[in-house]
DRENNUKOL-459466 format. One line per 8 residues: number of its first residue (from 0); their letters; for each residue x, y, z of N, C-alpha, C. Coordinates in nm, 3 decimals, decimal comma. Each point is the difference from the previous one (the first is absolute). Example, Ala and Ser with C-alpha at 12.3 -4.5 7.8 and 13.67 -1.06 7.14 Angstrom:
residues 2
0 = as = 1,319/-0,569/0,780/-0,089/0,119/0,000/0,090/0,120/0,000  -0,035/0,105/-0,072/0,082/0,119/0,006/-0,077/0,109/0,073 $
This chain:
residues 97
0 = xxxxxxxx = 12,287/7,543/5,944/-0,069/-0,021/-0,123/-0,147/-0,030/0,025  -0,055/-0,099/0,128/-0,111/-0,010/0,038/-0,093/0,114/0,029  0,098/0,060/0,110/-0,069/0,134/0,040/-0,036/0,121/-0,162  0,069/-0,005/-0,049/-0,001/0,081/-0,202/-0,139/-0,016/-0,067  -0,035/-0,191/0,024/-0,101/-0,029/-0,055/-0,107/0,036/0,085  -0,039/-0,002/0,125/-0,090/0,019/0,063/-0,067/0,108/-0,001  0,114/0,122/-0,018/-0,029/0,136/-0,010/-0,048/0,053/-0,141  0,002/-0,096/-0,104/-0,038/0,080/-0,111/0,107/0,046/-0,045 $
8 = xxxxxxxx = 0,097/-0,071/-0,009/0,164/0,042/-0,092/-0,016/-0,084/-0,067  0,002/0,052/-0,151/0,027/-0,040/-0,082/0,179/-0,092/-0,018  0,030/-0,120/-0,038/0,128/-0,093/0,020/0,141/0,124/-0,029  0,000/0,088/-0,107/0,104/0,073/0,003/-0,016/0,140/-0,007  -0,097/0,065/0,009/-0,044/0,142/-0,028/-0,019/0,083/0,133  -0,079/0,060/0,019/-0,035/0,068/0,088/-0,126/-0,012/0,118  -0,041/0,036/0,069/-0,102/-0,014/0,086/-0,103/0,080/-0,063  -0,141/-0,111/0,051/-0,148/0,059/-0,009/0,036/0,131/0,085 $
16 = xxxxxxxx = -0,043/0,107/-0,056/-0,112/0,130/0,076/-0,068/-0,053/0,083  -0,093/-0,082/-0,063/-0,119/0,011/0,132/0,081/-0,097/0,162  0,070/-0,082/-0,054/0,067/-0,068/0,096/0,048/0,051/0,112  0,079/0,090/-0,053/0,124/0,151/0,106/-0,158/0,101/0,055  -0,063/0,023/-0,053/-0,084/0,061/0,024/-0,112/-0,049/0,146  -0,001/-0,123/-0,051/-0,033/-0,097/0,099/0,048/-0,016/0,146  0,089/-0,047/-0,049/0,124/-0,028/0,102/0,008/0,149/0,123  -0,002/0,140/-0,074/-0,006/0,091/0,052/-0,081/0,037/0,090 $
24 = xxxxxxxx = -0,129/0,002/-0,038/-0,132/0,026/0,043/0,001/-0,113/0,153  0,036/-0,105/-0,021/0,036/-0,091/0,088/0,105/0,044/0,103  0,111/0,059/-0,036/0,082/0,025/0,161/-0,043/0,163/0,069  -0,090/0,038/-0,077/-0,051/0,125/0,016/-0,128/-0,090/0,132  -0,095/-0,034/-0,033/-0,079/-0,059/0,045/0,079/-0,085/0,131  0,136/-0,018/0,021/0,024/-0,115/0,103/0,067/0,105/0,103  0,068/0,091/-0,081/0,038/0,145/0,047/-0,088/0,069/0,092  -0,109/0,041/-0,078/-0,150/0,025/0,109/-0,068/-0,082/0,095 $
32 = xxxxxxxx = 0,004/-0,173/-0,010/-0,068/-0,012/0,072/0,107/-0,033/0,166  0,163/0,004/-0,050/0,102/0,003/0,127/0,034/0,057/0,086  0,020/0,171/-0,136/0,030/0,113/0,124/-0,167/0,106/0,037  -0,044/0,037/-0,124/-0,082/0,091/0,030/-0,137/0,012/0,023  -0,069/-0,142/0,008/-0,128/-0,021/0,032/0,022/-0,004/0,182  0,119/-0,113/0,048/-0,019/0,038/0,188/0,082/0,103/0,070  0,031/0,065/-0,153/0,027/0,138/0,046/-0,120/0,125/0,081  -0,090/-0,013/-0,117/-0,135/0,074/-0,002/-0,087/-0,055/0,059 $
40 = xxxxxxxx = 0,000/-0,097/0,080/-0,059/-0,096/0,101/0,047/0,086/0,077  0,155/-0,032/0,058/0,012/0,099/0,143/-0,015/0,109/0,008  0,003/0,034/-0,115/-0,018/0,200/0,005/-0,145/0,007/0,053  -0,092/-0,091/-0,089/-0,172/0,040/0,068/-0,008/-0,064/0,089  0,038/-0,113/0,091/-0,024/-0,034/0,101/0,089/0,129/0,114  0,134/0,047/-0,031/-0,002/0,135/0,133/-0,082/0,125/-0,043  -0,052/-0,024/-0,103/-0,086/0,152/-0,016/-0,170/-0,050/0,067  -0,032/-0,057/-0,004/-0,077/-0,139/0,119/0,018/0,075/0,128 $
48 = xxxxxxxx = 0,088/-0,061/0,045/0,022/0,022/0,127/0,018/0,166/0,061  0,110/0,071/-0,075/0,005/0,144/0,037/-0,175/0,072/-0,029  -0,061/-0,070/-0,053/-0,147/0,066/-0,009/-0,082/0,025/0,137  0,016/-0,167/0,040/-0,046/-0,035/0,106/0,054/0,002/0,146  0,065/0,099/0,024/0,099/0,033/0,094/-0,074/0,025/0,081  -0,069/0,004/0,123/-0,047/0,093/0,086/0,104/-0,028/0,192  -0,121/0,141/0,059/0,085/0,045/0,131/-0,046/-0,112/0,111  0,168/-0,021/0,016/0,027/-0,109/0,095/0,097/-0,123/-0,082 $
56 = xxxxxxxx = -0,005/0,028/-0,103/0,082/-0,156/-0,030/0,131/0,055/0,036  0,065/-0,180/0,006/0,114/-0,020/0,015/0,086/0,039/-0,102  0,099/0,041/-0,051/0,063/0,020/-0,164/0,152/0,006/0,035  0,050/-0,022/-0,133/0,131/-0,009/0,010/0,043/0,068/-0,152  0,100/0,125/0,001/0,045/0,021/-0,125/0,099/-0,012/-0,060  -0,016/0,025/-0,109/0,157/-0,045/-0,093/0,102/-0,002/0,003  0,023/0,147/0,094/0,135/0,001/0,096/0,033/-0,032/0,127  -0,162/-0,100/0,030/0,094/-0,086/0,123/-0,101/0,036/0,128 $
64 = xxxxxxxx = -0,042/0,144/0,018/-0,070/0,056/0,113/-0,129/-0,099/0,007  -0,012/-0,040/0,153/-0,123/-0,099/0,016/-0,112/0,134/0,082  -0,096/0,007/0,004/-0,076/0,080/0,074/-0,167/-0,031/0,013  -0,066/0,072/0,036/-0,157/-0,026/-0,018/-0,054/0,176/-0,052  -0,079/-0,027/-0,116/-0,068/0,101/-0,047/-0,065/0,055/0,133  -0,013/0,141/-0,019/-0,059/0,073/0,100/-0,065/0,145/-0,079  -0,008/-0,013/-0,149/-0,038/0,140/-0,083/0,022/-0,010/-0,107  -0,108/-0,005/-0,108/0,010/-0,047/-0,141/-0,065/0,131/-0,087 $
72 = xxxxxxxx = 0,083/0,027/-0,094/-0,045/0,109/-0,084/0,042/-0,057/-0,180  -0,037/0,042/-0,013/-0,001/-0,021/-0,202/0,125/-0,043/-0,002  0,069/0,039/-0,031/0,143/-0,074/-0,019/0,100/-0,042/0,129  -0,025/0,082/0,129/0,110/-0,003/0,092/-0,081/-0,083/0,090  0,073/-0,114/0,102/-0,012/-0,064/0,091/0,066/0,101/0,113  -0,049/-0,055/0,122/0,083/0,059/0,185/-0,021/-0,139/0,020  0,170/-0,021/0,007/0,003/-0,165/0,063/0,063/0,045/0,175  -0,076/-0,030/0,087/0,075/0,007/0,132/0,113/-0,138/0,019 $
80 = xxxxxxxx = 0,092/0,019/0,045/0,106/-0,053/0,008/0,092/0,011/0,108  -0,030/-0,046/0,121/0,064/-0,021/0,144/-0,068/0,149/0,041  0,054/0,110/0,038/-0,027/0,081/0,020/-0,034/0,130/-0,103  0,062/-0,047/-0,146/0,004/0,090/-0,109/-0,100/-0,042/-0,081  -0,055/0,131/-0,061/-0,087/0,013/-0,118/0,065/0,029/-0,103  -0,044/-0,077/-0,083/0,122/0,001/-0,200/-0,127/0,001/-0,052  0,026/0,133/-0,116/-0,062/-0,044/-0,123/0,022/-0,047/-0,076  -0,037/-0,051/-0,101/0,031/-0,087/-0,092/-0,101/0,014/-0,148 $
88 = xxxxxxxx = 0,045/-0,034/-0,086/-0,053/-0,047/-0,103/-0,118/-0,073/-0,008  -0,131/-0,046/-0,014/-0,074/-0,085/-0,009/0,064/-0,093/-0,105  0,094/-0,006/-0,109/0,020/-0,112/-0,093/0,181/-0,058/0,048  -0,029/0,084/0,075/0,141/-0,051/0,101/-0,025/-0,115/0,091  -0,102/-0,022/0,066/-0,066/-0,084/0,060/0,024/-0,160/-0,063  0,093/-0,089/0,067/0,094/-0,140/-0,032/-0,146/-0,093/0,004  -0,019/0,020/0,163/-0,120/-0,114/-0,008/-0,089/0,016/0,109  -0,132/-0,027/0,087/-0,025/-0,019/0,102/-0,016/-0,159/0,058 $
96 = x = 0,089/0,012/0,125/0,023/-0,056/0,091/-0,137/-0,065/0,060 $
């Protein structure tokens, strides 16, 4: 009954509009700032980093392969890797090491 009055309920009728409306705009807003604001944080912080890739780093990718850049082109990395050269994805790129 407390919570009724607080919100702008009227004692036996129905709820304020602007109240629900309120209320809405509010888990929308708690919604964004939980999942999808340090969502779009990490997305631009690895688009950051895959920018700034250059030959010689250490890297490690998404599926695990650890190697050192040895050949960078627009989209494709040459990660050397023990004795093997892998290409790869540039947005495949996990992290540098």
């Amino acid at each position: 009954m407390l919570m009724l009055n607080l919100m702008g309920a009227p004692e036996g009728g129905t709820a304020n509009p602007a109240a629900t409306m309120m209320m809405m705009f509010g888990f929308i807003a708690i919604f964004y700032f939980i999942f999808f604001r340090p969502q779009r944080k990490q997305q631009k912080e690895h688009q950051e980093m895959v920018k700034n890739l250059k030959r010689g780093d250490k890297v490690s990718t998404i599926g695990g392969i650890v190697g050192e850049i040895v050949h960078l082109s627009n989209d494709i990395v040459t990660i050397k890797s023990g004795d093997t050269r892998v290409e790869v994805e540039r947005s495949k790129i996990g992290k540098v090491n």
